[in-house]
N, C-alpha and C positions, 0 to 999 in steps of 0.2 A: 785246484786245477793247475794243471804248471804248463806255462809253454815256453816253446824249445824253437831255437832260430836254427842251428847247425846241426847240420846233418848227423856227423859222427857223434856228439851229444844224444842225438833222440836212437840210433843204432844202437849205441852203450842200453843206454833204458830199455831199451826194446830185447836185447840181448839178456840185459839179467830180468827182466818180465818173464819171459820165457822158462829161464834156469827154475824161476821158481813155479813154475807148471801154470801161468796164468793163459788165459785166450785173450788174444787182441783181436778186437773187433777196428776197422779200419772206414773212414769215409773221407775221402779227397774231396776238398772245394775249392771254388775261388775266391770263395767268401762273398761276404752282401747276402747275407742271410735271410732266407723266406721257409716258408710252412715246409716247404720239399726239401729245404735242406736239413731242417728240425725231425722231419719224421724218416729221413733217413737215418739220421743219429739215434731216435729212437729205436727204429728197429735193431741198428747196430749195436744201439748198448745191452740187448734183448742176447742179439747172438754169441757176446761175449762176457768177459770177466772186466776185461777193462776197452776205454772208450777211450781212438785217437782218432782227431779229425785233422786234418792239413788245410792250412789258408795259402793258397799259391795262386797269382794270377799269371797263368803261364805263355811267357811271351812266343813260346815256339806253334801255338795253337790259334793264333793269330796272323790274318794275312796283312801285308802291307798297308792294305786300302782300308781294313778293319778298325774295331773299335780297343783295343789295348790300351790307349794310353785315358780313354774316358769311361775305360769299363767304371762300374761304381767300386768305391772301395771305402770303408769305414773299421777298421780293426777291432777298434773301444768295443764298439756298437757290436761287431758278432763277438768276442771274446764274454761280452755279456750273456748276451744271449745261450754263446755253446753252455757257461757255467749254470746258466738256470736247467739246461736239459741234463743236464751229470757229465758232462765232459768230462774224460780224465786228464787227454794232456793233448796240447793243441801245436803243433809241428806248424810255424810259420816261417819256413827260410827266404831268404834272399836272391835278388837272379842271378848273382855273381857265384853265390853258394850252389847254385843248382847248374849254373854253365859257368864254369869257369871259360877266361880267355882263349886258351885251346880247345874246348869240346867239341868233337869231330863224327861221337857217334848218334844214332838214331835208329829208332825201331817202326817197322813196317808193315803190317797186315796187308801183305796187296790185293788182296780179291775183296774184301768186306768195304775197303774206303772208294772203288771205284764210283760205286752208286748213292745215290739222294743226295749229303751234303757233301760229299767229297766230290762229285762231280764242278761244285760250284766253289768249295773253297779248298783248294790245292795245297797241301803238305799241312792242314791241320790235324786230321788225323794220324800222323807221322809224329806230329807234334803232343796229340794228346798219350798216343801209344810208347812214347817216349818216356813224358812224366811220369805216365803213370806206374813203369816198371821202375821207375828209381824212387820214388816213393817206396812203391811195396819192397825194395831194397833197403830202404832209410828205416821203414817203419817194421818191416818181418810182421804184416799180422797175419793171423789163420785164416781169416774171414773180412771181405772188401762190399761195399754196400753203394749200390748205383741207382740211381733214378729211371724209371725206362720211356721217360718222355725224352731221351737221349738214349733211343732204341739201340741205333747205330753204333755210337761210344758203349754202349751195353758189351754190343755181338760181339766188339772189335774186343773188346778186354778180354770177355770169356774166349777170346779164340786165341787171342795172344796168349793167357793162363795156361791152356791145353798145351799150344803149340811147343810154348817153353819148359812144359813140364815144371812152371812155378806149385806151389804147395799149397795153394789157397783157395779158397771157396770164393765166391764169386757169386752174389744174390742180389737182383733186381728187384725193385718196389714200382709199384704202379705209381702212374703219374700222380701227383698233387692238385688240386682245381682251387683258382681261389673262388670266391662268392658267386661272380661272373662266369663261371665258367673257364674264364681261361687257364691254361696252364700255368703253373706256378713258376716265375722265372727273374734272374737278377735282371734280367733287360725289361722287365713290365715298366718301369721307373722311366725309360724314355717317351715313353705314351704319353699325352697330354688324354684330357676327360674325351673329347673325338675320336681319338685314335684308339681308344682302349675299347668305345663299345662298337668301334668298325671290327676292332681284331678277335669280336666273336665269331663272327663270321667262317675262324678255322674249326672252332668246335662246331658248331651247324655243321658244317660240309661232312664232319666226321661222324655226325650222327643221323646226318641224311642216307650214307652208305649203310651206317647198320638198322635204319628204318627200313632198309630196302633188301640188305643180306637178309636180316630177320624174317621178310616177309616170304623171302624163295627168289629172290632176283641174285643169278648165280653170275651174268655175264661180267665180265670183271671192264667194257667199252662205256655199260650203259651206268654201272655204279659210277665209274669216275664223271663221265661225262654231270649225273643228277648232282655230287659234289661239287665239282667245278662251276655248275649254274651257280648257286649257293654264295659260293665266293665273291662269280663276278657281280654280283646282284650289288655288292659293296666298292663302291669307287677307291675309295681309302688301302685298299687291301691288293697288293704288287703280288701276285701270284709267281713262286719262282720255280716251285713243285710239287706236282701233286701225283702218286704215283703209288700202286697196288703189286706190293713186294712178294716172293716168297719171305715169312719170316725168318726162317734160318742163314737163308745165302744173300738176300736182297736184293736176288736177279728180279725184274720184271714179269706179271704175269698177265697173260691173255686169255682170252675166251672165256671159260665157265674156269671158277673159281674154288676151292674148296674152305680152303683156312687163307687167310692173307693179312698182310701189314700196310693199312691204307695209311701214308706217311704225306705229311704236308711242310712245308717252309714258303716265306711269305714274309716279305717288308712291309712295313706300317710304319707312317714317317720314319723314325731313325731307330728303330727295331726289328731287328731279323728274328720273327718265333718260328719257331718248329711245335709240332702234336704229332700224335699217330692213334692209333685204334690197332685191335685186331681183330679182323672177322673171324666169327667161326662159329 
């Protein structure tokens, strides 16, 4: 397994990979390695010939008040890991590397980041839409592999991909659950034993709505509302949104419903999780 700090470094590799007719299969992380990020790797090394994964904690996708400088971070610990899964080569640059003292540009999805989390945190997805094209610049691979318990950063990639007429496949994997039920996530670590089994709470909610899609309950006031009981039923659990999307555009949806994207976000002591569901 080799990894690669500098950018034009891992470009060269990526450039004679290529020459030689290989497929790069691709997965961006931030690293602090969980089951969701292994089985994205899996599947990606599935779709291609060779396996790069990116360790970037990316400061531009961070707001002020956020958590950047105590996300978890451990190198050792996933560079082991990615090697036990077949990593081929693990692109870990620096933030000097990746913004230099001038860097002045940015990329923007405007209609996709208005809604769920972009409402509440402002220029992250500017920030993620950013990285993630200078990666796929750094690394050229055929095929990009994304978690869709990060619905949103899903639609915005695949919309960015299109818009820019980039080259690349673009394939979402369903969420991860650990034991609990909850989503699989590098912030689970903040939870103390209390807060972990309050923050079940968002999957209930989310299986309350398809207890009740499934059953013929089409209204999209009384699904949220039986959700939201669910939540507040749990002290511990800071509801920030909970909100029944078209899946493609992520506008809002009302009255009777047919296919939707019941999307949740929610603090739990010093953890902000997101889940989603989709009815249908």
């Amino acid at each position: 397994m080799q990894v690669i700090e500098k950018p034009k470094q891992m470009q060269s590799l990526s450039e004679a990979l290529r020459r030689e007719g290989k497929r790069i299969a691709f997965v961006p992380t931030m690293g602090y390695f969980h089951e969701g990020h292994l089985t994205l790797m899996r599947e990606a090394k599935r779709l291609g010939d060779i396996l790069v994964i990116s360790i970037f904690v990316n400061p531009l996708q961070f707001g002020p008040s956020e958590d950047y400088e105590r996300y978890p971070r451990d190198l050792e610990r996933d560079l082991k890991m990615a090697e036990e899964v077949g990593v081929d080569i693990v692109f870990c640059p620096q933030v000097y590397d990746m913004y230099p003292s001038n860097f002045q540009t940015y990329v923007e999805v405007s209609e996709l980041q208005k809604y769920l989390c972009g409402k509440f945190r402002p220029g992250h997805f500017r920030g993620v839409a950013t990285v993630v094209l200078k990666l796929f610049n750094i690394v050229k691979p055929h095929v990009a592999v994304f978690g869709l318990k990060d619905y949103q950063q899903y639609l915005i990639i695949k919309r960015m991909v299109e818009d820019l007429n980039l080259d690349i496949e673009v394939v979402g994997v369903p969420t991860v659950r650990e034991e609990d039920h909850l989503a699989a996530s590098s912030r689970n670590v903040y939870l103390n034993a209390e807060e972990r089994k309050a923050a079940r709470a968002l999957y209930k909610a989310l299986m309350e709505a398809k207890r009740l899609f499934e059953k013929g309950e089409r209204s999209a006031s009384k699904i949220l509302e039986a959700s939201r009981r669910v939540i507040e039923q749990e002290p511990l659990v800071n509801l920030q949104y909970l909100e029944l999307c078209n899946p493609e555009t992520l506008e809002p949806l009302s009255g009777d419903i047919k296919r939707a994207l019941l999307a949740v976000a929610a603090w739990v002591g010093k953890a902000r999780l997101i889940d989603n569901i989709i009815l249908e």
